[in-house]
BABALO-394520 format. One record per residue: x, z, y of N, C-alpha, C in turn. Coordinates in steps of 0.001 Angstrom, whole numbers, padded with zeros to 6 digits, always signed. Atoms other than C-alpha are relative to their C-alpha. Layout:
N
XZYXZYXZY...
END
This chain:
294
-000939-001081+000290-011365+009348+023782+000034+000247-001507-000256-000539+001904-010047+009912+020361+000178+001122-000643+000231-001506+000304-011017+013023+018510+000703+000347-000617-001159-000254+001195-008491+014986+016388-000705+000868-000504+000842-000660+000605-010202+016521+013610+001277+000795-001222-001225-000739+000602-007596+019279+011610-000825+000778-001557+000470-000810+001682-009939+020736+008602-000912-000585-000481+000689+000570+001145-011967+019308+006168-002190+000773+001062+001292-000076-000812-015600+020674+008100+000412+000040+001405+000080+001396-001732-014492+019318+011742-000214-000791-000485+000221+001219-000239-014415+016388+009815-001553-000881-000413+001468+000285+000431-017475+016719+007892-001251+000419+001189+000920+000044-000821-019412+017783+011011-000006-001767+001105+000026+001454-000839-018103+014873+013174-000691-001672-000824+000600+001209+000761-019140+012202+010247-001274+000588+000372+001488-000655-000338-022638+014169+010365-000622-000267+001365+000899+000802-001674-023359+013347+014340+000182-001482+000274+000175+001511-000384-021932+009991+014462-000798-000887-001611+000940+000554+000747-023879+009199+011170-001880-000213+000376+001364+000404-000641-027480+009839+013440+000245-000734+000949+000689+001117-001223-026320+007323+016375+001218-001357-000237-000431+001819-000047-024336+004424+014780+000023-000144-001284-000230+001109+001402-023813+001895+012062+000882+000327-001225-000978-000081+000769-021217+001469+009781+001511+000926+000401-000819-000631+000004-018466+004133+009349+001495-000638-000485-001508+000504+000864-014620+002643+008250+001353+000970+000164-001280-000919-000197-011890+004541+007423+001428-001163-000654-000816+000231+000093-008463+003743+007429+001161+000923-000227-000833-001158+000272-006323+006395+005200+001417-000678+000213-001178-000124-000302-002453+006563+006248+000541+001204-000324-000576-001200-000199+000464+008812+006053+000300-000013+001434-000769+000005-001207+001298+007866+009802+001060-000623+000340-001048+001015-000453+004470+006484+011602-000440-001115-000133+000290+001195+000289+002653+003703+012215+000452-001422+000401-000632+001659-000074+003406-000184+012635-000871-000752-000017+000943+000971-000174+001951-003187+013064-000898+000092-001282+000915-000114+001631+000671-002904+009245-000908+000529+000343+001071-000955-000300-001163-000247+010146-001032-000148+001265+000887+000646-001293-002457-001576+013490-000989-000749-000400+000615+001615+000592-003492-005083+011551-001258+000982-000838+001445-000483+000675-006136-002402+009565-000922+001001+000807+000526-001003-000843-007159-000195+012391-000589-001349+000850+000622+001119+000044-008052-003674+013838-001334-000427-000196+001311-000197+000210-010235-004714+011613-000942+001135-000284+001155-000968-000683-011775-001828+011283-001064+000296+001192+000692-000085-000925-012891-001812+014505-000622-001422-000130+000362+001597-000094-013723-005588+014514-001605+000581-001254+001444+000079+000762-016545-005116+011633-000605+001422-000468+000896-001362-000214-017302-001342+011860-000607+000864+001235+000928-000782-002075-019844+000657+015009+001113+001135-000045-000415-001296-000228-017193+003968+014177+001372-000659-000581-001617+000034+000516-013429+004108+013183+000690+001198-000261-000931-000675+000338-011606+006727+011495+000999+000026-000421-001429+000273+000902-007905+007001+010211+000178+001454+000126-000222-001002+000416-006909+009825+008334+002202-000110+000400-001819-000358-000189-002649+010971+008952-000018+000879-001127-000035-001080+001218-001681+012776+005985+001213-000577-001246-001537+000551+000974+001785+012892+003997-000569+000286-001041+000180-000458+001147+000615+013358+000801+000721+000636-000864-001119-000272+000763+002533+015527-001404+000065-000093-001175+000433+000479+001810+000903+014440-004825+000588-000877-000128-000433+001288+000373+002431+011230-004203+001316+000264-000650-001889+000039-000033+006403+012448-004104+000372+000574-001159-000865-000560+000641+007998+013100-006953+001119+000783+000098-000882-000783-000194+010750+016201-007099+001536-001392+000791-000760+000677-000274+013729+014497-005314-000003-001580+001365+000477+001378-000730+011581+011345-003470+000188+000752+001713+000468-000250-001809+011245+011730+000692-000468+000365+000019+001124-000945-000823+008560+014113+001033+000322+000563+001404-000089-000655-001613+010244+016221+003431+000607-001069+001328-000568+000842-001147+012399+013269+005149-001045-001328+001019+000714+001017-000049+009317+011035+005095+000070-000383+002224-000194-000298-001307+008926+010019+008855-001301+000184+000521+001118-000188-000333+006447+011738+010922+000036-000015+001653-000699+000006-000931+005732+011306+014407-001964+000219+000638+001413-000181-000085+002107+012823+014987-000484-000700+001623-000052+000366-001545+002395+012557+018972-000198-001554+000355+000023+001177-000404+003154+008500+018947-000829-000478-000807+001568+000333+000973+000248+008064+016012-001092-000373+001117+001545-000468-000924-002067+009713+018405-000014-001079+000874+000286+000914-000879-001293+007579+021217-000652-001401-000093+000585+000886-000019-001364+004331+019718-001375+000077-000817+001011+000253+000186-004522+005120+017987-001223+000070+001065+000676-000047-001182-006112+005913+021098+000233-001417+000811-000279+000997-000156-004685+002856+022284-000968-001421-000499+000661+000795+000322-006374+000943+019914-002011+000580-000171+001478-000220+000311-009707+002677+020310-000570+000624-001000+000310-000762+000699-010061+005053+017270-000970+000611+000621+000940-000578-000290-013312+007018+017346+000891+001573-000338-000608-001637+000568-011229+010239+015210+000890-000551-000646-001258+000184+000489-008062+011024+013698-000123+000809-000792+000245-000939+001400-008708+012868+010433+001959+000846-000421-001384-000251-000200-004932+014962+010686+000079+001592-000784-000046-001122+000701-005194+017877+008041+001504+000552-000148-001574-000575+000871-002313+020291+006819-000223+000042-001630-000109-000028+002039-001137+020215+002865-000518+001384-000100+000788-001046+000207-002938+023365+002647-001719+000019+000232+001119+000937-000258-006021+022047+003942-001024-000585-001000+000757+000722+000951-006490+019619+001458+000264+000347-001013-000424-000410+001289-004895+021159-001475+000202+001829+000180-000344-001274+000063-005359+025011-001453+000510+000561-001426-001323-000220+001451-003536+027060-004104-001714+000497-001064+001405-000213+001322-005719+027098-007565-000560-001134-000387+000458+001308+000403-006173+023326-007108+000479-000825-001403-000705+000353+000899-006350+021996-010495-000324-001580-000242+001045+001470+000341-008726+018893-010594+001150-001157+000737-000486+001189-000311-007037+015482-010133-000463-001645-000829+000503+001029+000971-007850+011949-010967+001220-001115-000239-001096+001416+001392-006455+009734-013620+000046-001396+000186+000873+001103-000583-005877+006459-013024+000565-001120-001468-000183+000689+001029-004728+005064-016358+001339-000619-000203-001173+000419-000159-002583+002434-017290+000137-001075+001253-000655+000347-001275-002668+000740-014097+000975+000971+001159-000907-000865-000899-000494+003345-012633+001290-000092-001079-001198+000379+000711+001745+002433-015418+000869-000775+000478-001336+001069-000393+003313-000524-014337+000537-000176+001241-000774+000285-001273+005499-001876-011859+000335+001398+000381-000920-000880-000603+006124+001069-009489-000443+001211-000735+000299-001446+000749+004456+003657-012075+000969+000180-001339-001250-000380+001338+006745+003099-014776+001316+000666+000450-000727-000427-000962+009470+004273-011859-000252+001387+000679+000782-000553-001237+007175+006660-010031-001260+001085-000993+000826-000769+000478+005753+008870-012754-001290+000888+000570+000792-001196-000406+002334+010414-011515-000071-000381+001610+000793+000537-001963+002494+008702-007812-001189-000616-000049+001535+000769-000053-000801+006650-008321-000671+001543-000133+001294-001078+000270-002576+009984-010073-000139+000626+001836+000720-000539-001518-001723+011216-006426-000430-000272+000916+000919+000700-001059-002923+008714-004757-001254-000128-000023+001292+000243+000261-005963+008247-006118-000947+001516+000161+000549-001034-000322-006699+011945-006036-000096+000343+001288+000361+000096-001744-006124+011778-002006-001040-000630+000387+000906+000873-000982-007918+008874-001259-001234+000251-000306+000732-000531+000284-010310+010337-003542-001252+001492+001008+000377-000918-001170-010806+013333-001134-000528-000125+001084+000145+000280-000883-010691+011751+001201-001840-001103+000648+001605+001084-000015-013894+009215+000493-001085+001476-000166+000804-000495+000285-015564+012296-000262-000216+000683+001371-000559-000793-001339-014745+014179+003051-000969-000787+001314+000628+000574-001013-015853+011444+005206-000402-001339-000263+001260+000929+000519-018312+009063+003209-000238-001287+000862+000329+001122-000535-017235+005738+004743-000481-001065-000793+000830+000979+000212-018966+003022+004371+001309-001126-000369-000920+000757+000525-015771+000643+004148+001299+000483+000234-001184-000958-000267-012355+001800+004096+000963-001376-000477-000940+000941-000163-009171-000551+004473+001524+000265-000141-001959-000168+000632-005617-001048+002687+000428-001241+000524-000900+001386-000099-002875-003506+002864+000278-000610-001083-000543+000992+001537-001923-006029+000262+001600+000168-000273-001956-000280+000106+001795-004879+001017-000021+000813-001125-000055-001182+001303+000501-001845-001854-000743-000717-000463+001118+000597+000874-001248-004230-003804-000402+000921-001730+000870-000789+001150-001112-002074-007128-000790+001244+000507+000324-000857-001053-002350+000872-004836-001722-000468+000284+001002+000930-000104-005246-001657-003883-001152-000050-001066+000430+000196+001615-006256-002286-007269-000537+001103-001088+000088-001414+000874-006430+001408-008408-000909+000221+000623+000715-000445-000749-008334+001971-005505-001786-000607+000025+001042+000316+000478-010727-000499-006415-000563+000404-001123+000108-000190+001474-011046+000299-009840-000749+001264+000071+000359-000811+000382-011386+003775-009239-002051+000217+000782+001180+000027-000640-014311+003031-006793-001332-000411-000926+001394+001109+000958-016224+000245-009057-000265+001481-001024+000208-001080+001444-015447+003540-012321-001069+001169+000821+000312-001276-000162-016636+006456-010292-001800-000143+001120+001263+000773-000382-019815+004176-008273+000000+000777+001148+000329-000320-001399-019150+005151-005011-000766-000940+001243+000495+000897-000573-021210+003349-002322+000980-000435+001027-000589+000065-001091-018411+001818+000038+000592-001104-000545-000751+001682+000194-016431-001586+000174+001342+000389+000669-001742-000111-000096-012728-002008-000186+000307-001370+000702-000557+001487-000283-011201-004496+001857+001785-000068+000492-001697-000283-000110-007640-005280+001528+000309-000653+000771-000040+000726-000798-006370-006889+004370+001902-000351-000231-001653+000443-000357-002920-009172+004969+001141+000429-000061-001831-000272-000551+001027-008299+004650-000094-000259+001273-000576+000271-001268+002028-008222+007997+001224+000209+000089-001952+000611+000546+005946-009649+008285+000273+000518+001467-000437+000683-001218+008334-009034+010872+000712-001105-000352+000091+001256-000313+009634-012116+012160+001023-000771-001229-000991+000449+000980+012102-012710+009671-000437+000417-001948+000927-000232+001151+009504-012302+006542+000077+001637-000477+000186-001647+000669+010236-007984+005895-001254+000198+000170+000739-000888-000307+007047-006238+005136-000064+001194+001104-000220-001293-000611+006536-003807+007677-000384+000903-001068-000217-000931+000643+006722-000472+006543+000992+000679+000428-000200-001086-000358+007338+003144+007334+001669+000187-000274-000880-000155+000471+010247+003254+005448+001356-000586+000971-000969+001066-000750+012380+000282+007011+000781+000555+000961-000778-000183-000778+013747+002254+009482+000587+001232-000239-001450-000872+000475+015743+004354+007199+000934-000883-000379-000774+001128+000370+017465+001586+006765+001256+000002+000687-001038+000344-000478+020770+001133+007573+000145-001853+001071-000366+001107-000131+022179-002173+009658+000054-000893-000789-000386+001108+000961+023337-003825+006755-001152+000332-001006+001098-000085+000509+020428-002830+004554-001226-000508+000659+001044+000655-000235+017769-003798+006517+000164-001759+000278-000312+001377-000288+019517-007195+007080-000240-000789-001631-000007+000572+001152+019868-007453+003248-001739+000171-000598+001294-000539+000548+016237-006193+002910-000937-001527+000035+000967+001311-000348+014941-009990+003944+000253-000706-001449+000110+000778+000976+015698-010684+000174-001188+000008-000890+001378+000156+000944+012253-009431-001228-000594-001186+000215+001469+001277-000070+010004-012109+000449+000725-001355-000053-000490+001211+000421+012894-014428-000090-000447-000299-001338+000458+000229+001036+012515-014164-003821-001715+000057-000152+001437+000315+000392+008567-014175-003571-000033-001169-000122-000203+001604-000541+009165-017552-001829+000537-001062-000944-000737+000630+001624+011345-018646-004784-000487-000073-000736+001022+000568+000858+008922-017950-007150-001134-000609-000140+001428+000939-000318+005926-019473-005526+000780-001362+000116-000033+001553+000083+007830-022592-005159+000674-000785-001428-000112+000146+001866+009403-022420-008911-001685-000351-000657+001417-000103+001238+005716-022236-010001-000658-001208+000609+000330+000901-000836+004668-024612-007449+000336-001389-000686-000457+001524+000323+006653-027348-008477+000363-000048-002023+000438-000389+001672+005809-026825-012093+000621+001054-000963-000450-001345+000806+008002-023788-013682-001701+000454-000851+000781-000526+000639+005789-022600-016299+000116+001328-000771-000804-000968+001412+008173-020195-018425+000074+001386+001183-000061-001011-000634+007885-016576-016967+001376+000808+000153-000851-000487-000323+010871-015197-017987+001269-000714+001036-001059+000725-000777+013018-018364-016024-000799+000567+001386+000309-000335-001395+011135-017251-012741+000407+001494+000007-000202-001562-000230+011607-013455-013149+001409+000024+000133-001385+000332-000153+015314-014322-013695+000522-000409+000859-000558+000468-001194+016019-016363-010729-000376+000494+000849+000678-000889-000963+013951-014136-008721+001162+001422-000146-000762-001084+000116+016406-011168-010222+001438-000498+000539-001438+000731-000230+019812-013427-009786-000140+000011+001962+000376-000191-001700+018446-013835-005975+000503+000982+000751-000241-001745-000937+018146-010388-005114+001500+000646-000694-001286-000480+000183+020978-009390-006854+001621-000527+000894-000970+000565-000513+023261-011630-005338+000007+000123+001674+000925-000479-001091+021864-010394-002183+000582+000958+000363+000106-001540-000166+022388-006820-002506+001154+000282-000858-000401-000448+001264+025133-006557-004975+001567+000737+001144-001504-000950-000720+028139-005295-001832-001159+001120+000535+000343-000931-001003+025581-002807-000427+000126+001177-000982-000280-001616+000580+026391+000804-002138-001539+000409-000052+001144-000485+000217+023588+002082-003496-001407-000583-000524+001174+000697-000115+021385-000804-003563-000350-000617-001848+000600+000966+001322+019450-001863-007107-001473-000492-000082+001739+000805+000804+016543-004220-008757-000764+001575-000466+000613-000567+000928+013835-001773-009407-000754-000820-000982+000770+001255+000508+011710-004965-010570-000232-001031+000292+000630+001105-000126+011020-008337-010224-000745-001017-000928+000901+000667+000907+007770-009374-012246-001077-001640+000394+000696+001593-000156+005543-012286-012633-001207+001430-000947+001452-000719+000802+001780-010190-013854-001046-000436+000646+001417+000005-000230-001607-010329-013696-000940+000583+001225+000432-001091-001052-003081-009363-010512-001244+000659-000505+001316-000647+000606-006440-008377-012358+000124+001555-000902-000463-001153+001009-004359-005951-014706+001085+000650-000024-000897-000215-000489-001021-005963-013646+001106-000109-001310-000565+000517+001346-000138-006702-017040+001230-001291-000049-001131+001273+000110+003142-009221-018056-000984-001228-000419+000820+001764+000154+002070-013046-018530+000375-000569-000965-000531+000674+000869+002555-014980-021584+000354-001587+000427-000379+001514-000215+002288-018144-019674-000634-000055+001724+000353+000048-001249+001889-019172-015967-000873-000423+000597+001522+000532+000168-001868-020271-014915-000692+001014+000836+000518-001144-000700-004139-019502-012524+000160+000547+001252-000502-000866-000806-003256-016774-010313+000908+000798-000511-000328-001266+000573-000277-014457-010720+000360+000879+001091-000642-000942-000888+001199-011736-008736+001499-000218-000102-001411-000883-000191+004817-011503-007890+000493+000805+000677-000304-001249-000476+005955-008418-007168+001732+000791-000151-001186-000193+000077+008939-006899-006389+000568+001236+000569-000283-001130-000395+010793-003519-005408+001441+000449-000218-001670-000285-000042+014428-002608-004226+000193+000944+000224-000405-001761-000390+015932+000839-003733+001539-000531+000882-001298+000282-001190+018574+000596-000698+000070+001884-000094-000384-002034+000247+020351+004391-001608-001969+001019-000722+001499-000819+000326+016987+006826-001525-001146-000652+000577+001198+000450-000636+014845+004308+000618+000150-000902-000908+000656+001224+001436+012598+002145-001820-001078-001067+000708+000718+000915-000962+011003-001007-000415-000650-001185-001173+001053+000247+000357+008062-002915-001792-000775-001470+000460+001010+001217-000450+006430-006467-001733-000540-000563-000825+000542+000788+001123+004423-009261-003439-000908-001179+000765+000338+001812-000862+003060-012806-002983-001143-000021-001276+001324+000439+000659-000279-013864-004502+000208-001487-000098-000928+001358+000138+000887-017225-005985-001765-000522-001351+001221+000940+000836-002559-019580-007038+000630-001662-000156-000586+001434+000709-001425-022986-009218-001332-000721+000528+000499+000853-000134-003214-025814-007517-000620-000641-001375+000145+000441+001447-005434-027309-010309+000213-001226-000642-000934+001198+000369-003641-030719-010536+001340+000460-000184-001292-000293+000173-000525-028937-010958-000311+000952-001199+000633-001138+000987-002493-026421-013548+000140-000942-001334+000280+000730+001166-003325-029450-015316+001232-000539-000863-001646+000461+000393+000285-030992-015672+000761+001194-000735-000631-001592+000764+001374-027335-016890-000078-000101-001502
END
């Protein structure tokens, strides 16, 4: 039976009893409306932890004035089920009052990795992420806690802020999970219109484009970011509303631009269909006979 825990000491008592009769604790923070994404980490979780928690929680640090906060989609009732479904131990399900009472001033910084890509767009969404998930590690002191690679800068902050601040717990980022026609899942997707979500299969097209540009020797960054932009544009260019927020070639270590192609890079990419904003990226490693020819 899966416990629903609503305030910050339910949840710290319930970590407190199942910390005297089992193993390893894993959490799995969410806003909810979930999907296979979210399944694929509630999963493992269970697979290599004795307990399982997932937190539900819209965050409102994340949204900028104007973003989805209030439209976001919530659907507490069909959460619950399938987490019970899949065997959750608790459901960590606070109110924005809860976790943020009024007088709250403390928040954490997360630098210039919240700069790029979707922070140069998204002023101040990382600081609020990192100050949630922050809370949240403190709240209920898991032992490993699990993201998706679909938020890979998200990922990266999250590590960072862990390795900076020496918390004892392991990050493990687990898989994109596609539907069948390569879209990221994601919450979002089904604000999507017909013809938007049809045109939405152009992110992991252009990933695909640039892993096989780099693949078959492309070396020059700005010719891949370009045909990766010409792609999606040509893509999206009858749908009303729809623009490139980015399509980079960076550093997955820093997230930084590339002077030259080598290695490992990230490509990453992010479209706005009207007010829904959609999000991917391909982890693209140069074979080292093809490194060498470079």
């Amino acid at each position: 039976m899966t416990v629903v825990l609503r305030t910050i000491p339910e949840a710290r008592r319930w970590v407190r009893t199942e910390r005297t009769s089992s193993g390893a604790l894993g959490l799995v923070p969410t806003m909810g409306s979930f999907h296979e994404g979210h399944l694929s980490l509630i999963r493992r979780a269970r697979q290599i932890c004795d307990r399982t928690i997932v937190s539900i929680f819209v965050n409102p640090l994340q949204f900028a004035p104007g973003e989805d906060y209030e439209s976001y989609p919530r659907d507490f009732d069909r959460d619950l089920s399938l987490a019970t479904q899949e065997g959750v131990d608790a459901v960590f399900h606070p109110e924005a009052g809860e976790m943020y009472p009024s007088g709250l001033v403390t928040s954490v910084g997360v630098g210039k990795l919240g700069e790029a890509l979707c922070g140069a767009s998204r002023p101040g969404h990382f600081q609020g992420v990192a100050t949630v998930v922050a809370k949240l590690f403190h709240i209920v002191q898991p032992d490993r806690a699990f993201f998706g690679q679909k938020d890979a800068q998200q990922a990266l902050i999250i590590r960072t802020m862990v390795l900076n601040l020496n918390w004892p717990l392991q990050i493990e980022v687990c898989p994109t999970v596609r539907e069948p026609d390569g879209v990221a899942y994601s919450s979002r997707n089904r604000r999507l219109s017909a013809e938007e979500r049809s045109r939405a299969t152009v992110l992991y097209r252009s990933l695909r484009l640039a892993e096989s540009l780099i693949q078959s020797g492309e070396r020059n960054v700005a010719c891949v970011e370009q045909q990766m932009q010409k792609q999606i544009q040509k893509m999206i260019h009858a749908v009303p509303g729809a623009e490139i927020d980015y399509a980079r070639l960076v550093d997955p270590a820093t997230l930084g631009g590339l002077q030259q192609i080598r290695g490992e890079v990230l490509a990453a990419v992010a479209v706005r269909f009207g007010k829904t904003r959609l999000i991917d990226n391909l982890s693209i490693k140069i074979a080292p006979e093809r490194q060498a020819r470079g």
